[in-house]
N, C-alpha and C positions, 0 to 999 in steps of 0.2 A: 351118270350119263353126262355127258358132254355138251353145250349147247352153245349152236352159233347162229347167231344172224346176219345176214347179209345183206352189203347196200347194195345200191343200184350199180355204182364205179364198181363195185369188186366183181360182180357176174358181167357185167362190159368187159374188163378188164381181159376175163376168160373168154369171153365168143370172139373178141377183136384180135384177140391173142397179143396182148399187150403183158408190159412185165409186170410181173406178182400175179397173171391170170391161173399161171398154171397150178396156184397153192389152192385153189378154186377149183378147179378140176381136180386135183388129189383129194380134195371133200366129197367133191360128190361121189367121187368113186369110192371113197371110204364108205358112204351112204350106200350107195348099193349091193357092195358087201357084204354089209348089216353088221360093219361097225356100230358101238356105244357113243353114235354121235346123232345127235338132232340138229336139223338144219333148216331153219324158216326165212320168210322175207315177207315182210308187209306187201298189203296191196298194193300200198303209195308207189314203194319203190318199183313192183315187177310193171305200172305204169310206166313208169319212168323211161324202163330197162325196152320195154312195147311201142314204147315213143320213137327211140333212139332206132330200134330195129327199122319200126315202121319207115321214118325218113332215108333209110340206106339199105331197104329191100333183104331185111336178114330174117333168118327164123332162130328162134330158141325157146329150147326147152330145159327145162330141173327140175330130172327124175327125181321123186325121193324129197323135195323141199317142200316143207308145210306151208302154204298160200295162207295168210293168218288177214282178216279184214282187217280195215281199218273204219272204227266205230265211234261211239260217245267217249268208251274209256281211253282208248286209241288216243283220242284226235286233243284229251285232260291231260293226257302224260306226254305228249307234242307238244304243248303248250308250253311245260315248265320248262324246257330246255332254249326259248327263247329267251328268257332270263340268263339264262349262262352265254348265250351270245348270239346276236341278232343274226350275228353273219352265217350262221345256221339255216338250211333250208329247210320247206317243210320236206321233202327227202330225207335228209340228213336225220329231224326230228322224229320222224315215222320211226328212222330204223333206231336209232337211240331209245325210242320211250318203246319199241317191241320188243329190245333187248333187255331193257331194264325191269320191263314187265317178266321175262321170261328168265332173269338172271342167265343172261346169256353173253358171250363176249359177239362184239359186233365186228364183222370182218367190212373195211374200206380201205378206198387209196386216197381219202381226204383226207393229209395232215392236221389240217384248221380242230377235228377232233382231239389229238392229244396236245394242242393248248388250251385246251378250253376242259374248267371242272366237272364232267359229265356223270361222274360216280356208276359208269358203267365200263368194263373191259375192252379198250379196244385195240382191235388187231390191223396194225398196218401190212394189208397184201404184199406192196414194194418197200424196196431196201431205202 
């Protein structure tokens, strides 16, 4: 099975209909399918994504995407990746240490991720 996790940029990316949103929407839709794909997002981030909404009046929703807390273990494997680089947010960390927890590739449109050695899969949405 397949496993992605998702930041907070990357599902913006798709409600705002911004570029690399739509490789976001071809997931979920793969999800509902009942494609051989899992697809989660820390709680950190769906705040985030609730924030964002909230201040510009939008709704969203993702069918089909496992809502995974964020805990004690969570918040241990967030922690190591400020070692890799400060300029990391706790967002950013959230979805990195759920992915890595989950061995899963993290889908974002934060470049600052593939400079930096994060020892998890990540997928840039845009070109």
């Amino acid at each position: 099975m397949n496993r992605v996790v998702l930041d907070a940029s990357a599902v913006l990316a798709m409600i705002l209909n911004e570029p690399g949103g739509e490789r976001v929407e071809s997931l979920l839709d793969d999800v509902e399918a009942g494609s051989d794909v899992s697809v989660s997002i820390s709680s950190v981030n769906w705040c985030e994504i609730l924030t964002r909404l909230e201040r510009e009046s939008l709704a969203a929703v993702l069918s089909g995407v496992e809502l995974v807390p964020f805990g004690k273990a969570e918040a241990e494997a967030a922690v190591a990746f400020v070692r890799v680089s400060r300029a990391l947010s706790l967002g950013d960390r959230a979805c990195l240490a759920l992915a890595s927890n989950l061995q899963a590739a993290a889908w974002t449109t934060e470049r600052l991720w593939t400079r930096c050695q994060v020892d998890v899969p990540v997928e840039l949405i845009r070109p």
